[in-house]
C-alpha positions as CSV (number, residue, x, y, z in Angstrom):
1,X,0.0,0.0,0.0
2,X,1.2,3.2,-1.3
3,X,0.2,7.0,-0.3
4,X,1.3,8.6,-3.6
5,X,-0.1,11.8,-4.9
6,X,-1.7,11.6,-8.2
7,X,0.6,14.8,-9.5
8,X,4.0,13.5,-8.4
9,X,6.2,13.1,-11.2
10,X,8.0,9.8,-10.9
11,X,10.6,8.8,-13.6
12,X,11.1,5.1,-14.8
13,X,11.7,1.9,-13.1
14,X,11.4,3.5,-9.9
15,X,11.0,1.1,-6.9
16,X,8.9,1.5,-4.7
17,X,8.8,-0.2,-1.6
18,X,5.4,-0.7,1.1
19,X,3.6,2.6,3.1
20,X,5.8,4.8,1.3
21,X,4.2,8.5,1.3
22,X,4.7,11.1,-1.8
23,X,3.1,13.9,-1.3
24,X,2.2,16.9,-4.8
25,X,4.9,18.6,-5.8
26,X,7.4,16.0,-6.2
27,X,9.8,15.2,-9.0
28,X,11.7,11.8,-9.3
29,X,14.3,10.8,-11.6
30,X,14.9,7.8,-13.1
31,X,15.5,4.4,-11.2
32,X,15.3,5.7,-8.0
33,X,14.8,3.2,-5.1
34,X,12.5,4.2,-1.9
35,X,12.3,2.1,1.0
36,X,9.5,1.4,3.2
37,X,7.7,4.0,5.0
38,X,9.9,6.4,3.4
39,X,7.8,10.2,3.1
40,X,9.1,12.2,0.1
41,X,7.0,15.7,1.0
42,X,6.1,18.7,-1.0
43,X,8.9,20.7,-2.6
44,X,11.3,17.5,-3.2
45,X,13.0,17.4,-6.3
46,X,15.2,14.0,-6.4
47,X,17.7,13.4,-9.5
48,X,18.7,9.8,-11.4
49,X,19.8,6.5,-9.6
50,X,19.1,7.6,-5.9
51,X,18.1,5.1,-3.2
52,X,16.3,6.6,0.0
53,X,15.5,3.6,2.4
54,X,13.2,2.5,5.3
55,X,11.9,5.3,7.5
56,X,13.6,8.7,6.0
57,X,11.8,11.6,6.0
58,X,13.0,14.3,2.7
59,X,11.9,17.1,2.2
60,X,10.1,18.5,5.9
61,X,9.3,21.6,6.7
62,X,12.6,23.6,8.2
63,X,12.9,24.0,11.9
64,X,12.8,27.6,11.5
65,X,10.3,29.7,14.5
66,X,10.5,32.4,11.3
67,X,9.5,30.0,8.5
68,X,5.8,31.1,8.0
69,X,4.5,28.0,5.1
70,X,6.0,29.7,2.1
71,X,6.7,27.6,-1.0
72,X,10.4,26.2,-0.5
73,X,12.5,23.7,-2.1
74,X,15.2,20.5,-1.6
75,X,17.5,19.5,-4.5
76,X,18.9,15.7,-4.8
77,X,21.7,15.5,-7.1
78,X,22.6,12.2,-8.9
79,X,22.8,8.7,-7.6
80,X,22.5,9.9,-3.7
81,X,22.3,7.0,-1.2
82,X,19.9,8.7,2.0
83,X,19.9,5.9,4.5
84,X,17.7,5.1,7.1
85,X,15.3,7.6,8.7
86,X,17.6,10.4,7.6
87,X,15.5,13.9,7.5
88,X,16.3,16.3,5.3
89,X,14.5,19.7,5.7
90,X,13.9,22.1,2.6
91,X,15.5,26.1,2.6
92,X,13.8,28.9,3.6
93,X,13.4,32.0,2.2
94,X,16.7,33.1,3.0
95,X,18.1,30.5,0.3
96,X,14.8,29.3,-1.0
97,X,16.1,25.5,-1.4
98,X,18.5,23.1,0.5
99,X,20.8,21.1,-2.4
100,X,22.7,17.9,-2.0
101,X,25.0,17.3,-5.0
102,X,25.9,14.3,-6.6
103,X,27.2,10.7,-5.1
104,X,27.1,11.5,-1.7
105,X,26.0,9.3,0.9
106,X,23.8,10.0,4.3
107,X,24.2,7.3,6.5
108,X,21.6,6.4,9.2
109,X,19.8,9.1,11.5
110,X,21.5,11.9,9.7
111,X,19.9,15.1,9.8
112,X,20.4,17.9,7.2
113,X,18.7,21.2,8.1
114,X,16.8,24.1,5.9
115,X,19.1,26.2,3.9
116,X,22.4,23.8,3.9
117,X,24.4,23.3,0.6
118,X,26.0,19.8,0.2
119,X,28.5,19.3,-2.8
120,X,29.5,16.3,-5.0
121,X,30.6,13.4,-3.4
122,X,30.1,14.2,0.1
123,X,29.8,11.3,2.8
124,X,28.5,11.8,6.2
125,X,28.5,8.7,8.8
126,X,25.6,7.8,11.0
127,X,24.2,10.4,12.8
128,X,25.6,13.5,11.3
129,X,23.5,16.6,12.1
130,X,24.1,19.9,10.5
131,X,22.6,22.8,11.7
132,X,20.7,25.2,8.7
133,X,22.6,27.6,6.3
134,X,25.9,25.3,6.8
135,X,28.1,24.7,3.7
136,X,30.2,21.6,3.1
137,X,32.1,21.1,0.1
138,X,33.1,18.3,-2.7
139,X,34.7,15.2,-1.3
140,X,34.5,16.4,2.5
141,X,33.6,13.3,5.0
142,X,32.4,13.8,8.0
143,X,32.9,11.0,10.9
144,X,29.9,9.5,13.0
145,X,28.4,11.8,15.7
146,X,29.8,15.0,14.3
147,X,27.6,18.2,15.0
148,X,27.9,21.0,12.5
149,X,27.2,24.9,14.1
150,X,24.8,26.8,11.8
151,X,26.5,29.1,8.9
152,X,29.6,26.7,9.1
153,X,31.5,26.3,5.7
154,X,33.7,22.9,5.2
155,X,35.8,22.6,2.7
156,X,37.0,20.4,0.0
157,X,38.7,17.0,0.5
158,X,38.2,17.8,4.3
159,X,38.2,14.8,6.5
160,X,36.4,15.8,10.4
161,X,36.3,13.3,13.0
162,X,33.7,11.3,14.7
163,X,31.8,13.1,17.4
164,X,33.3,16.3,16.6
165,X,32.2,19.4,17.5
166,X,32.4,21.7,14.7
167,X,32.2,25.5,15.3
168,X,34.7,27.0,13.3
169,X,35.1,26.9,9.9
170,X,37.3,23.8,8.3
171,X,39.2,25.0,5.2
172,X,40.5,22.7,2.6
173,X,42.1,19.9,2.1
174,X,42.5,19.6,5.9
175,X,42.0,16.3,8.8
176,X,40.6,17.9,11.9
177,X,39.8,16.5,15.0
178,X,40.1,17.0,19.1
179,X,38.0,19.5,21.2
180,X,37.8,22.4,20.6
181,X,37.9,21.0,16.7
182,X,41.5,21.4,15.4
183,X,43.8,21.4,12.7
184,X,45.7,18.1,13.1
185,X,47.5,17.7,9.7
186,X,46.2,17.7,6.1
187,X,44.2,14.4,4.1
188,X,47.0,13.3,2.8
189,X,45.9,9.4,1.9
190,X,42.2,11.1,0.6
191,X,44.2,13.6,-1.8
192,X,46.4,10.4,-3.2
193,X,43.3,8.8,-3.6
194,X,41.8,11.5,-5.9
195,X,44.6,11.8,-7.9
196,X,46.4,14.9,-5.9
197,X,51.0,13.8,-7.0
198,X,53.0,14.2,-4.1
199,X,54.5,17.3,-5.3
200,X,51.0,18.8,-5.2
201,X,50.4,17.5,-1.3
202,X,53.8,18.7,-0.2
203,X,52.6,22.1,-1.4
204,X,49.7,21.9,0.5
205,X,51.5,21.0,4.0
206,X,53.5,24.0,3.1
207,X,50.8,25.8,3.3
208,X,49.5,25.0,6.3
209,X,52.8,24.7,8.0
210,X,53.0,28.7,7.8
211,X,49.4,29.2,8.3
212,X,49.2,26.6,11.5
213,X,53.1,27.0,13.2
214,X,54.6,30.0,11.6
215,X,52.3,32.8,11.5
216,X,51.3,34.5,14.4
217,X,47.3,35.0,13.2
218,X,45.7,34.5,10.4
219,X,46.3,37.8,8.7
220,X,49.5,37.6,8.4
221,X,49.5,34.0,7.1
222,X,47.3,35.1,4.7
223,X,50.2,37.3,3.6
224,X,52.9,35.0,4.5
225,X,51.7,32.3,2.0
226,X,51.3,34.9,-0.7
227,X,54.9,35.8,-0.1
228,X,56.2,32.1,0.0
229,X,54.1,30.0,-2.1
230,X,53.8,30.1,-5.9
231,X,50.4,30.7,-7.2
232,X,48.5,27.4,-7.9
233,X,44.6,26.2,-7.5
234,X,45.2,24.7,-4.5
235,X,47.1,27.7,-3.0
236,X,44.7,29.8,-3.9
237,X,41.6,27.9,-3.0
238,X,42.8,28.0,0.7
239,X,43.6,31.6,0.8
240,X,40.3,32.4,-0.9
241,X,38.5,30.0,1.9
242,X,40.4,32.2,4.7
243,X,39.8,35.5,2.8
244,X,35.9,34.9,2.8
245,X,35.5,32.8,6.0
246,X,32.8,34.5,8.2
247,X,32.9,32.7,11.5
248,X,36.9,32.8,10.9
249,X,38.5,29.3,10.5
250,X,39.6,26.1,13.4
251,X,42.7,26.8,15.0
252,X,45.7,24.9,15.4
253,X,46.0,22.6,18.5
254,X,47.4,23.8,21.4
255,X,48.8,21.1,23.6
């Protein structure tokens, strides 16, 4: 037994599993795979090759005391994997929408909250919650238990781990860890496994060297790696992370 609006638009060989509810206003791709007693709600707008299993809810109404009912939207990318009773809430008006890119994968009890922005490839382990209007970026991971502040940007290639606290913004290319959360060294073994050459990931611990143990704040890093470090992508990716961070970036672990 199904509880499917007449108006959703459901692509081919979709599978459909027992007591799922799809509510109007409701766009899925093609071979997507719901659980049972999944609830796809209004507003939901789900790309190719997804699966969304047993018990998640997509697509609620933000947690928001100033959302007042007003036509909002979540975006699925491309073969997204939303485990079990994951809820994802759509944007307000501040963004109108919540997004999740392509290939990423919400494990269990995740909770993603109105207004966040997920890129490509993103993984978050079981119960992951992120606070609304928070950013994370392509290829980030983010270990089991972690709690994400609102407004929080992550970065590329970050790695975070499990039952962190996360605060502070997490630039590039980084590992961090400990409490308060901390730099603890960049991803080295996720960069080789994208592809990054050696060359390129020495660069990068270059980086942070000065910005982490040779600078004495984050301004003059910021100038520091200008000074020292040729311009590449990478290079400046970070500094334009730093340069537009608005809740200012973790900070190096004090022992």
């Amino acid at each position: 037994m199904h509880n499917i609006h007449p108006n959703a638009q459901i692509g081919d060989n979709a599978q459909i599993g027992s007591f799922v509810t799809i509510q109007d206003e409701v766009t899925i791709g093609n071979n997507v795979k719901i659980g049972p007693n999944a609830v796809i709600l209004s507003g939901t707008q789900i790309g190719d090759d997804c699966s969304i299993h047993s018990g998640a809810v997509v697509g609620g109404d933000p947690q928001d005391l100033k959302y007042n009912g007003e036509s909002t939207l979540l975006k699925i990318g491309n073969n997204v994997s939303i485990r079990e009773f994951c809820t994802i809430n759509r944007g307000t008006t501040d963004r109108g929408e919540t997004v999740i890119g392509n290939n990423c994968l919400l494990m269990a009890y995740v909770h993603v909250a109105h207004d966040c922005v997920l890129g490509n490839n993103v993984i978050m382990s079981n119960t992951v919650n992120l606070a609304g209007h928070v950013e994370i970026d392509d290829f980030a991971i983010l270990g089991g238990g972690t709690l994400v502040h609102q407004f929080v940007h992550i970065g590329k290639h970050v790695m975070v781990g499990g039952g962190s606290l996360v605060r502070k913004d997490v630039p590039p290319f980084v590992k961090a860890a400990r409490e308060p959360l901390s730099y603890i060294g960049i991803n080295s073994i996720g960069l080789q496994r994208r592809g990054f050459n050696q060359e390129v990931i020495t660069s990068i611990q270059g980086i942070y060297r000065q910005i982490y143990q040779k600078s004495s704040n984050t301004a003059k890093a910021v100038e520091d790696v200008k000074a020292q470090f040729a311009e590449s992508s990478e290079r400046d990716e970070i500094l334009d992370f730093i340069s537009n961070s608005e809740r200012g970036i973790m900070k190096g672990f004090a022992s």
